[in-house]
N, C-alpha and C positions, 0 to 999 in steps of 0.2 A: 504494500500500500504506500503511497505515496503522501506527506507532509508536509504541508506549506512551511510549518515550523516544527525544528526536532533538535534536541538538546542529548549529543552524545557523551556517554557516561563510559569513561573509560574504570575499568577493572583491575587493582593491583591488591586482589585477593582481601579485600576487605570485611568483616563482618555486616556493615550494612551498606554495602551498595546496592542492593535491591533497595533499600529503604530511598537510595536517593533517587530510584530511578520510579517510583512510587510517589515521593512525595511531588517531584517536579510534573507528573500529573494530573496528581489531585488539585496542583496549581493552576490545568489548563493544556500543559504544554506536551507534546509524546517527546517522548525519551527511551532510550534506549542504551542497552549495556553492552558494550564489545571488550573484549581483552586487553587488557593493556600495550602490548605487540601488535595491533592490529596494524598493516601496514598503512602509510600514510598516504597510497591511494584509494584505499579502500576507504580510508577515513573522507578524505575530498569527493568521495562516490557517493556520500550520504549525505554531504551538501549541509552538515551540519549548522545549527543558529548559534550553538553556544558547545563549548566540552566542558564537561564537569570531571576532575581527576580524583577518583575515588581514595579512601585510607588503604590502609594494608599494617599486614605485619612487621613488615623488613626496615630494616634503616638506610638511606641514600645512600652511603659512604658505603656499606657494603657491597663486597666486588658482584656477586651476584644478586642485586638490587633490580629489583624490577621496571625498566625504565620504559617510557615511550620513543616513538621518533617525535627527536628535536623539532620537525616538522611543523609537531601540537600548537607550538605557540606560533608559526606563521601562517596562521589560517586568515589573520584579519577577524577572527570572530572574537569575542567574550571566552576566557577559561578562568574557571574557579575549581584551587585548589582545596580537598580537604582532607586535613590531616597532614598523615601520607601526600599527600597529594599540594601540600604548602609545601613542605621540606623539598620535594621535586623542584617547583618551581624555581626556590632558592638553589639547589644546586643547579640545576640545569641554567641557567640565565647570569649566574657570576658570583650568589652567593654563599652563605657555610651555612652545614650544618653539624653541630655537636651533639653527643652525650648532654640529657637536661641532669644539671647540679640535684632536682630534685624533681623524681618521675611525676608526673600528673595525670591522677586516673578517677574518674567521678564528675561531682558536681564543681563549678569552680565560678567567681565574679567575674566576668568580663567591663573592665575597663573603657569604653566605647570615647577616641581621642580626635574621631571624623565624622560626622553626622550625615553626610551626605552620602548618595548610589548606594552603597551594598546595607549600612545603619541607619536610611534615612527611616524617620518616623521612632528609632527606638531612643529608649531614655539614656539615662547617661553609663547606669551598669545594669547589666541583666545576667541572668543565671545561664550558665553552656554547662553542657558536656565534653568532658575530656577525654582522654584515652592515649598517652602518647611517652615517650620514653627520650624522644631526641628534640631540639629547638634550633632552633635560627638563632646563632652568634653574631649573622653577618648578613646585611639586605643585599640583594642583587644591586645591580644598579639601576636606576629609571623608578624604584620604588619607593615607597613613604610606609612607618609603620600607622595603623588605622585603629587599630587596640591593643590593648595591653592586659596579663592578669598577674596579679599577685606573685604567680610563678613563671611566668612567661613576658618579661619585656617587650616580646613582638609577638603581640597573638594573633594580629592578622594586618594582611600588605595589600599592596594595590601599586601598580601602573597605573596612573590614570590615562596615559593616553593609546597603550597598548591595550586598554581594560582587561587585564589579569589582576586577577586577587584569590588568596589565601587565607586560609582561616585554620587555625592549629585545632578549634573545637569541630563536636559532630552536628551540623544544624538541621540534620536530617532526624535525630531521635526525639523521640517526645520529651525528653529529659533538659531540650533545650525549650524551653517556652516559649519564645523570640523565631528559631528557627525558620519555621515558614513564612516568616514575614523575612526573615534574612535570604532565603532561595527566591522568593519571591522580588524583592527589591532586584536579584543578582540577575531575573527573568525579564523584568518589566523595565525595571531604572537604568539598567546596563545596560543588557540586552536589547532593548528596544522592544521586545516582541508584545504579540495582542495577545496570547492564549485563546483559549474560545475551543480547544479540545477537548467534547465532552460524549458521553455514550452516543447522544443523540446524533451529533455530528458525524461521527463514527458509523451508525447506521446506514444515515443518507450515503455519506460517499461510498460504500463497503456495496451498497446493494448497487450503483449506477456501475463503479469496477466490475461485479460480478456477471452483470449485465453485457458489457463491453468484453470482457474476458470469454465467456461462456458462449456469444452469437446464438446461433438456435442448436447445439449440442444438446445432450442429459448431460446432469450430474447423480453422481450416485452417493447419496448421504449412510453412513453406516448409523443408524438412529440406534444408539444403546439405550436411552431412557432417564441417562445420568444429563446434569445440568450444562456440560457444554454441546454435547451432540444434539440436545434438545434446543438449546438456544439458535443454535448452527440450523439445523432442520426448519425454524419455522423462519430466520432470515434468508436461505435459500430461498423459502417459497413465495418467501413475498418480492422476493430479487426476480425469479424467474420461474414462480407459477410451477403449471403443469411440465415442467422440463429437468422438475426435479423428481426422482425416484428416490425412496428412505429405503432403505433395507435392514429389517429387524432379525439380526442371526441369534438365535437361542441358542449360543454355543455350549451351555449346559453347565455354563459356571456363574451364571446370575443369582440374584438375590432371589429371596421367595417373592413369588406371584408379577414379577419384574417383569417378565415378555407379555403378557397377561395386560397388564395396565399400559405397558405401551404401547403398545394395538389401539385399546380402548382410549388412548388421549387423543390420538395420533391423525387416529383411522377417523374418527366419530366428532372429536372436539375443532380440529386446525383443517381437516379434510385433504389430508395429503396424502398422497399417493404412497404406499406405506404396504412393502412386500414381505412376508413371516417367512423364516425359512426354520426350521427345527433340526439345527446341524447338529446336535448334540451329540449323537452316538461319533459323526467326524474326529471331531476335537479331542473326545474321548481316550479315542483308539489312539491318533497317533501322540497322545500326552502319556499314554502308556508305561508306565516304569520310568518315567523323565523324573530328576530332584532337581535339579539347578533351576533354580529362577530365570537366567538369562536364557538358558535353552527354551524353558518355557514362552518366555516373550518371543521368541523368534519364532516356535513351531506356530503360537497363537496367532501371532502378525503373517505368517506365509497362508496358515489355512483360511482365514479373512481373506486374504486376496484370492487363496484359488477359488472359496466359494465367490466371491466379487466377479471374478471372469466368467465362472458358469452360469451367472441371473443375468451378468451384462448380454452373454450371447442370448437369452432369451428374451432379448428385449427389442421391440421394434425403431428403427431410429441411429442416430448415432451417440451412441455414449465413450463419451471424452474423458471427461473427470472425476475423480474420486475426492471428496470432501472429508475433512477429518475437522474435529474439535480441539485441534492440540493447541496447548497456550503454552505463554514464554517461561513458565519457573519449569516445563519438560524440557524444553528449547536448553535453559541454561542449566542444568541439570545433566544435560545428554550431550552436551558439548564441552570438551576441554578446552580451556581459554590456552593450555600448554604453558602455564605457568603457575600462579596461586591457585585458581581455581584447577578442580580436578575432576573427571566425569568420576558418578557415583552412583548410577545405572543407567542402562538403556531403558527409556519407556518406549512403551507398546507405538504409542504415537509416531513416534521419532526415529526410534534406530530398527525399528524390527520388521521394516515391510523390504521389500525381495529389492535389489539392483535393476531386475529385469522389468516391474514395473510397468503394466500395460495403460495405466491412467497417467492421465497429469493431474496433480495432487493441488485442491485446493486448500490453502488454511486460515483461514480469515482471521479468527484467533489467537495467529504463530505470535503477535506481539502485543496479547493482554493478559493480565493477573486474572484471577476467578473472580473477585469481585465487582470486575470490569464486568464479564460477560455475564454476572449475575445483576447488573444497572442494565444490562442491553435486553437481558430476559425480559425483564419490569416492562420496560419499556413496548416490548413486544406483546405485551398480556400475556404473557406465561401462567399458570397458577403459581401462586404464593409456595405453595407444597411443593412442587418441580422444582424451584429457583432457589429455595433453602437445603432441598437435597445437599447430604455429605456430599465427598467427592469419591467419588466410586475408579477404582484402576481399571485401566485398558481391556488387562487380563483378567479381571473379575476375579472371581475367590479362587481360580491357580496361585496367587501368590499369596494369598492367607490361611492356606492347605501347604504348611511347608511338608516337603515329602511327597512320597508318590502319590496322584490324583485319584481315588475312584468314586465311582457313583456313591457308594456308603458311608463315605466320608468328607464327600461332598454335601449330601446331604442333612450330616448332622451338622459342620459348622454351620447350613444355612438356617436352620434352625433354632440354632443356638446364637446366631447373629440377629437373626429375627426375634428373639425373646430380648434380648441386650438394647434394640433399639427400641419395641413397645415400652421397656419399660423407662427407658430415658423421656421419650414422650408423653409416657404417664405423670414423670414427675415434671412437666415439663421445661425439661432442660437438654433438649433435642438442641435446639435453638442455641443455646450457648458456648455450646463445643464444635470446634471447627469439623471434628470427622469422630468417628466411634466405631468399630467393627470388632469382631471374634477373630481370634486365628488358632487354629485347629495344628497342636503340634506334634512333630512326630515320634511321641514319647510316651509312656505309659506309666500308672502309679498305682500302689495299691493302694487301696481305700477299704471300708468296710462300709455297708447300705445290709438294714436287718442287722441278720446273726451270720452274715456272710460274706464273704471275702473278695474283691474284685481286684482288677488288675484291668484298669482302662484310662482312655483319654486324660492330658490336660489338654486345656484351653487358655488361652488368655486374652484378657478386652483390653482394647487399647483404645483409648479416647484422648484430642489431644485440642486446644489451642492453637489458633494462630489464625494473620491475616491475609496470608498468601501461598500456606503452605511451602514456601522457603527454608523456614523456622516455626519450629512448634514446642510447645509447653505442654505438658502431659497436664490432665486434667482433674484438679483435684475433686474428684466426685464425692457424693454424703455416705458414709459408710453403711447406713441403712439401705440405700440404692446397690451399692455393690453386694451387698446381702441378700437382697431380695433376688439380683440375678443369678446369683450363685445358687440359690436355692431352687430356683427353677431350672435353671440348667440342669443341676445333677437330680432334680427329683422329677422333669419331665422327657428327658432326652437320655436315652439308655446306652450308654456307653463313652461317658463324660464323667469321672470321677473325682475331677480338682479341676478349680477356678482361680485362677491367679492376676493379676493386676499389673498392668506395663506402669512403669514409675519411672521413664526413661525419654528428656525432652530429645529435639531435633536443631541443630545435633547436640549428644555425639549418635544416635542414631539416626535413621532415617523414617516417617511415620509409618510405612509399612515394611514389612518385617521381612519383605524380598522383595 
């Protein structure tokens, strides 16, 4: 998709650079995160309005420090440094940076010694976020220092006429109060830009593209039932009507009553053309004796496609493309930036369809967060219920059945998944928790039920936090809640003898458990 205005976020392994490529959003603006290596024509490809140089771990002075091309700064455009990304500036442009006398990590005053462009409108001190181990001894030259804190004599710089600036705090966390009004001043007061990036906008132009894109071909939408394929499915249709075909595969690792309801929304509520296929026993066979996760993702993404070819030749017409729901935290996730960042699996979306590829692959989605496409859902008349949906994996409960797949143990974690979520709804605290599922392990315990001895299943629910699924917070749920499901687990579902509870945020794991 193409952007009037786009503000690139360069990546040098930061903890929140998602956050910055998020907050500059919510401000209006699309953004977007590339590696910090990216070469500097690909960088001039993207026509950027502004580059934001994200934190990181590393120190400048170190020989394998993660640097950009020098290039960054002759764009002519706006760059603001943070963190990590001040200290660059300084080295790369003439100036030092040291070892800080005294680290600075937490909340801290900011000093504010310029009121104008990047502080205009803020008071004289406000509260930042820190996080940093090295400082500026020494300005580049062409600079002036802009604030100051207690530990920091240069807490943030400026060129004013090359407009780079620097800021040692994070103004991307909540933790900074001031921040959005600081990325914002660095969008609007610097940058010159209008913003006006909003779901809405994003619609129109997405569906006149897909329009232009598509001529009178089909597309072929894989409708799983979960919130972005849903969302995807009813923007296709409204982009190009009857030229879009849904295809509903019951690969035989869905939720209870899952293919069932999407039929019934699909077929009867939106009126789209909406094909059932009951490929289960497929998937089945050739998951057969497979444990690895990643093998799982590939056999699952190959046999998608091959059923894909055999409904597209059954179709009248020319069918061109193939639609998918993938969004950017799969994108960055499945992709190694080949330096701080590091891939941490392939998703189904992303790395797991065949080279040989008979479609061309639409993604409308490849550059929003979930609760982007959950603003775009609203917006569409989705039900309320669809658009609050967790977020459900590519590969369905293959990866929360660690171990061999079969239908019998298929079906108890669905079941067991299925009690786990009535009863979070009961109490209702559905809503509260970014995702919640069962996963079915491949271990056994004894227990004793009556006067008699077993030797079956655990399980464990994992319910977790978060706004982007990036990062997630395991969720502290009410202990009578965790009680009540355990007790129905093991006293409704017959071969489930221990209940156990994930207490593990993201990271250092990952929310699903393969």
């Amino acid at each position: 998709m193409t952007h009037t205005e786009s503000v690139l976020v360069l990546d040098f392994g930061g903890q929140y650079t998602q956050l910055i490529a998020r907050r500059v959003r919510e401000l209006g603006v699309f953004s977007e995160i590339r590696p910090f290596n990216e070469p500097i024509d690909k960088i001039k490809a993207f026509h950027p309005s502004a580059v934001i140089l994200s934190g990181g771990p590393s120190s400048v002075y170190d020989a394998q420090a993660p640097k950009p091309d020098s290039g960054v700064f002759e764009l002519g455009v706006p760059v603001l440094g943070i963190c990590y990304g001040l200290q660059l500036i300084a080295d790369q442009l003439g100036g030092k940076v040291d070892p800080s006398a005294r680290r600075e990590f937490g909340k801290a005053a900011l000093r504010i010694d310029r009121h104008e462009d990047l502080f205009k409108g803020l008071d004289a001190s406000t509260s930042v976020w820190m996080s940093h181990g090295d400082a500026l001894s020494q300005m580049p030259p062409g600079f002036d220092a802009i604030a100051h804190s207690d530990n920091s004599p240069i807490c943030a710089i400026r060129n004013k006429t090359k407009r780079i600036f620097g800021v040692q705090f994070h103004p991307e966390v909540v933790h900074t109060p001031d921040g959005k009004k600081i990325l914002g001043n660095f969008l609007f007061a610097v940058a010159g830009l209008r913003g006006g990036w909003t779901p809405s906008s994003f619609i129109e132009q997405t569906k006149m593209e897909l329009h232009s894109r598509v001529g009178s071909s089909k597309v072929l939408c894989a409708l799983s039932g979960g919130v972005d394929s849903s969302v995807l499915a009813v923007l296709l249709h409204e982009a190009i009507g009857e030229q879009l075909v849904c295809i509903h595969i019951n690969n035989g690792l869905m939720r209870k009553d899952e293919s069932e309801d999407v039929v019934k929304t699909f077929r009867d509520r939106f009126r789209i053309d909406l094909r059932y296929i009951d490929a289960s026993d497929t998937f089945l066979n050739r998951l057969k004796g497979v444990v690895d996760p990643e093998q799982k993702r590939k056999i699952i993404g190959k046999t998608f496609i091959d059923i894909f070819d055999s409904e597209a030749a059954k179709l009248q017409g020319n069918v061109e493309f193939l639609a998918q729901g993938t969004l950017y935290p799969d994108v960055i996730e499945s992709v190694s930036f080949k330096g701080p960042s590091e891939t941490i699996k392939t998703h189904h979306n992303v790395g797991g369809l065949p080279k040989d590829l008979k479609f061309k692959l639409i993604e409308p989605f490849r550059e929003l967060f979930k609760d982007e496409v959950r603003a775009i859902g609203r917006l569409l008349d989705l039900p309320e219920s669809l658009i609050g949906r967790h977020p459900f994996p590519g590969p369905g409960l293959a990866v929360r059945l660690l171990g061999e797949i079969t239908r019998d143990r298929l079906g108890l974690l669905r079941e067991a998944d299925n009690v786990f979520i009535q009863e979070l709804k009961s109490a209702g605290l559905y809503d509260t928790v970014w995702q919640a599922f069962v996963v079915l392990l491949p271990i056994q315990s004894v227990g004793v039920m009556g006067d008699g001895r077993t030797y079956e299943n655990a399980c464990a629910l994992r319910a977790v936090t978060s706004v982007d699924g990036m990062t997630a917070d395991w969720a502290p749920l009410p202990h009578d809640l965790l009680a009540r499901v355990s007790t129905r687990i093991t006293n409704e579902l017959r071969g489930i003898n221990r209940v156990v509870y994930d207490v593990t945020s993201k990271p250092p794991a990952t929310i699903e458990w393969e």
